[in-house]
C-alpha positions in Angstrom: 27.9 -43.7 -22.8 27.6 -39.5 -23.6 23.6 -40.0 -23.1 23.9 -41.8 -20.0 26.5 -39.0 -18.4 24.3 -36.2 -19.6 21.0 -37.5 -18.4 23.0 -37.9 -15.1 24.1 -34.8 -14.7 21.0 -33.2 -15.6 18.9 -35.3 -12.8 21.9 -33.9 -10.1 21.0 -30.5 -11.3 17.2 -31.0 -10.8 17.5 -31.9 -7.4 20.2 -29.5 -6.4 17.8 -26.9 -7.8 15.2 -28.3 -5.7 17.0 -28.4 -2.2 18.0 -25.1 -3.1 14.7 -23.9 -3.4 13.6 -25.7 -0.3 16.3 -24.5 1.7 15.5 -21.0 0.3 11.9 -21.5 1.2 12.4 -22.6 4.6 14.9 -19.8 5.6 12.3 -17.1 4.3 9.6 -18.7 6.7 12.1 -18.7 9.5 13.3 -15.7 9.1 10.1 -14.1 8.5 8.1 -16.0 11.3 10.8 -14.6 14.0 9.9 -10.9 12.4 7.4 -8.4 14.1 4.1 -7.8 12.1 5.0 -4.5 11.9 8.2 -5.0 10.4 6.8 -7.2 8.3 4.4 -4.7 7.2 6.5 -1.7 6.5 8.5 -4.2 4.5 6.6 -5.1 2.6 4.8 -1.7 2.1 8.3 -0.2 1.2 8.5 -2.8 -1.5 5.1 -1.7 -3.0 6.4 1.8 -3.0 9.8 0.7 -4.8 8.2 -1.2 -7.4 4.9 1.5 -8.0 1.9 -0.3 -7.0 -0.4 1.8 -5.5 -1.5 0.4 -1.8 -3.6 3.6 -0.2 
C-alpha cells in the first residue's frame, strides 16, 4: 500500500513540474513577444555584461 502511495505522489509531482514549466515557458514567450527588439536587445546585452561574456 506504501509503494502504491509513493509512486502516486511522485507521478503528481512529475506533472506539476511539467505544467509549471509549460506555464513558465509560455509566459516568457508572451511576455517577451509583446517586448520591443530593442529592449530585447539591451536585455539581453546587459545580461552578457553581468555574467562576463565578451559580446564586442
Amino acid at each position: 500500500m506504501t509503494a502504491h502511495a509513493a509512486a502516486a505522489a511522485g507521478t503528481t509531482s512529475g506533472a506539476l513540474s511539467i505544467v509549471a514549466a509549460a506555464l513558465i515557458g509560455l509566459g516568457i514567450i508572451v511576455f517577451a513577444g509583446h517586448l520591443q527588439a530593442q529592449t530585447l536587445h539591451d536585455a539581453a546585452h546587459d545580461v552578457r555584461h553581468a555574467t562576463g561574456f565578451p559580446c564586442h
